[in-house]
TORKOL-4160 file (C-alpha; in steps of 0.2 Angstrom, whole numbers, padded with zeros to 4 digits, m for minus):
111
<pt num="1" X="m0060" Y="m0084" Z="0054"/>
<pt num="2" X="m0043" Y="m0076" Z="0059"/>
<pt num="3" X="m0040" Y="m0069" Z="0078"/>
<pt num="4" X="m0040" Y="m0051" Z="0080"/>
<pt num="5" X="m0022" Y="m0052" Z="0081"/>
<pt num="6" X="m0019" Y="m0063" Z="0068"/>
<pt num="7" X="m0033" Y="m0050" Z="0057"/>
<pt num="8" X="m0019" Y="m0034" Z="0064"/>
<pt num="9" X="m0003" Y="m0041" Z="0060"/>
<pt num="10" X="m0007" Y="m0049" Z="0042"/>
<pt num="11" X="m0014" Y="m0030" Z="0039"/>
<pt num="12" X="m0001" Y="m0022" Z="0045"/>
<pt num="13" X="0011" Y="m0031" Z="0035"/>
<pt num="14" X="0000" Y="m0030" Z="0018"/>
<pt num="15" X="0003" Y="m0009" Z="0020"/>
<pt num="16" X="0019" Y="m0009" Z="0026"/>
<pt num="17" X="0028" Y="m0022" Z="0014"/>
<pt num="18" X="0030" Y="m0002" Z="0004"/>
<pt num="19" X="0046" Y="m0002" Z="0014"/>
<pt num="20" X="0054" Y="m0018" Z="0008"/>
<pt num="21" X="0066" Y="m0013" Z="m0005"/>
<pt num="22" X="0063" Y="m0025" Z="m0018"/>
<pt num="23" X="0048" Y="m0025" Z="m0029"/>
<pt num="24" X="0044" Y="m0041" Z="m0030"/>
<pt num="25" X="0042" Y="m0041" Z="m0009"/>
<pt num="26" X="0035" Y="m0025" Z="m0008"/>
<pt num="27" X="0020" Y="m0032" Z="m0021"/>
<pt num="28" X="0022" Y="m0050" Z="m0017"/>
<pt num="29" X="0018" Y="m0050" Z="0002"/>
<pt num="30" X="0000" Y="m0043" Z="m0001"/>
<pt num="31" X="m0003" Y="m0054" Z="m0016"/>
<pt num="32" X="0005" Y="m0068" Z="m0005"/>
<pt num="33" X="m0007" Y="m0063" Z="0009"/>
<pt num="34" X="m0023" Y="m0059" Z="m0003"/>
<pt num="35" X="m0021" Y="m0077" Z="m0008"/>
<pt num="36" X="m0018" Y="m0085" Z="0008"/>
<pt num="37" X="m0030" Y="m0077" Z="0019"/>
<pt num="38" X="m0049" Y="m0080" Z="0022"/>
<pt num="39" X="m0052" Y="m0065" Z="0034"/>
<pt num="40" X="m0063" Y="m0053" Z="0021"/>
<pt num="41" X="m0053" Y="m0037" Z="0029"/>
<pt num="42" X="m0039" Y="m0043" Z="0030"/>
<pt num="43" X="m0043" Y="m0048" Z="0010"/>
<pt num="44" X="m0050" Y="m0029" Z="0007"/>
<pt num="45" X="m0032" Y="m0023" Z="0016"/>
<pt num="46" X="m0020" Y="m0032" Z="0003"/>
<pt num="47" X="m0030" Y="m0027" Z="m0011"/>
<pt num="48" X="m0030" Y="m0006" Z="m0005"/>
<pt num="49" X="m0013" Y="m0009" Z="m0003"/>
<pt num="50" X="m0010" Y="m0018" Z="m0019"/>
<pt num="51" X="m0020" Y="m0003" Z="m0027"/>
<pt num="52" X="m0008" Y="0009" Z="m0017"/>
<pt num="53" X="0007" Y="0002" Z="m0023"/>
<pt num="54" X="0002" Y="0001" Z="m0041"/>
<pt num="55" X="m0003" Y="0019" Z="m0041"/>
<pt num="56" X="0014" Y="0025" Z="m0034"/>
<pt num="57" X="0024" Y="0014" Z="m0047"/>
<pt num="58" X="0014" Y="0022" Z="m0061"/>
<pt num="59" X="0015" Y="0040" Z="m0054"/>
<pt num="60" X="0032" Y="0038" Z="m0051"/>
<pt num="61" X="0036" Y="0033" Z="m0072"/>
<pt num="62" X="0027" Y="0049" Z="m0075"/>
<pt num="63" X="0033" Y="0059" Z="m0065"/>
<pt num="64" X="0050" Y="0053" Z="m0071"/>
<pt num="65" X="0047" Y="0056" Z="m0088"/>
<pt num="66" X="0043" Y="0073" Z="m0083"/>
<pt num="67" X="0059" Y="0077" Z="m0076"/>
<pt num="68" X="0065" Y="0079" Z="m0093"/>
<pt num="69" X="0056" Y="0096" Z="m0097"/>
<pt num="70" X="0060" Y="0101" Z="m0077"/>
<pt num="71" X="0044" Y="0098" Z="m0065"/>
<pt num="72" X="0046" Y="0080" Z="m0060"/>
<pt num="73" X="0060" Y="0082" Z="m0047"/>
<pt num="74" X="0048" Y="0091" Z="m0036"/>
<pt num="75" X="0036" Y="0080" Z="m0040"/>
<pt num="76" X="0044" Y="0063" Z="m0036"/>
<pt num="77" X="0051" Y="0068" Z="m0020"/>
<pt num="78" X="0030" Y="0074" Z="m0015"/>
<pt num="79" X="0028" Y="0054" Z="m0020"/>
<pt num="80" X="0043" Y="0049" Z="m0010"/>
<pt num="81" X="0034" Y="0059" Z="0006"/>
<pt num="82" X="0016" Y="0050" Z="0002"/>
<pt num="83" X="0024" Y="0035" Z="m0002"/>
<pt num="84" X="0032" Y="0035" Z="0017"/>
<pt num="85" X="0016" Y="0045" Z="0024"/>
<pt num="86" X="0001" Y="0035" Z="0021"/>
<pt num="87" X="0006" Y="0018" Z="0025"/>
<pt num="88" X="0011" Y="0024" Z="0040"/>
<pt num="89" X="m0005" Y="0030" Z="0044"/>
<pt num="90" X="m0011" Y="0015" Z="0036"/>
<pt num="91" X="m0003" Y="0004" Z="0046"/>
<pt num="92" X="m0008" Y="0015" Z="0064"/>
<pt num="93" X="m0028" Y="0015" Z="0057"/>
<pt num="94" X="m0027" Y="m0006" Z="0056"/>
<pt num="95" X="m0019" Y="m0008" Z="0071"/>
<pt num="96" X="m0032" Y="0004" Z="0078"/>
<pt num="97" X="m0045" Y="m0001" Z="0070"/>
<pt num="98" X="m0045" Y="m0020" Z="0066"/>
<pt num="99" X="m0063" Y="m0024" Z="0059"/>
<pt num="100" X="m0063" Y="m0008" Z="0049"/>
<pt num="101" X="m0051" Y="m0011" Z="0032"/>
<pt num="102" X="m0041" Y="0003" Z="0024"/>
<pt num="103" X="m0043" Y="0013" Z="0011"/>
<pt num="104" X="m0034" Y="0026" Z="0002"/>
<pt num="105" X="m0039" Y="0041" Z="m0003"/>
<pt num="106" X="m0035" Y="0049" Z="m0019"/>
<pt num="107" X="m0029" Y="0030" Z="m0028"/>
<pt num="108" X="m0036" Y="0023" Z="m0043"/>
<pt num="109" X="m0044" Y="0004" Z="m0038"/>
<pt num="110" X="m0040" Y="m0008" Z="m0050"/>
<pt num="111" X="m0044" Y="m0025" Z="m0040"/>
């Protein structure tokens, strides 16, 4: 089993790898992690954020295709403020709370 520290900084990266601009590190360094990893919260941790960051790339095609008939501009910059929002406060509740993992409220779970 990982340290404590170990458990909070592999967590804390999983959520916060949102703010990497490409998207194959924003979704690889939880998939890197989620395979790497033993710790079973630390496992739960890349999956919710895995789930998060599917849910916004799906959100944010919809809500682009719904720019076209005038509602998806408001829309995509509500996205843009959860996007920022909740892995923040992801981030601040595994620091906080290392043997709890995270999860997000209001995501579809798809692993």
């Amino acid at each position: 089993m990982e340290t404590i520290a170990q458990r909070k900084l592999l967590s804390a990266l999983c959520h916060g790898a949102i703010f990497f601009s490409s998207l194959i590190f924003s979704i690889g360094i939880p998939i890197a992690i989620l395979l790497i990893s033993e710790d079973p919260v630390v496992k739960e941790n890349a999956k919710e954020s895995l789930n998060f960051h599917i849910n916004l790339y799906i959100y944010g095609v919809i809500f682009g295709l719904l720019v076209i008939i005038g509602i998806g501009i408001p829309l995509l910059i509500v996205l843009w403020i959860v996007s920022v929002i909740m892995p923040i406060f992801a981030i601040v509740r595994v620091l906080s709370e290392p043997n709890v993992p995270y999860r997000y409220p209001f995501i579809f779970r798809f692993f």
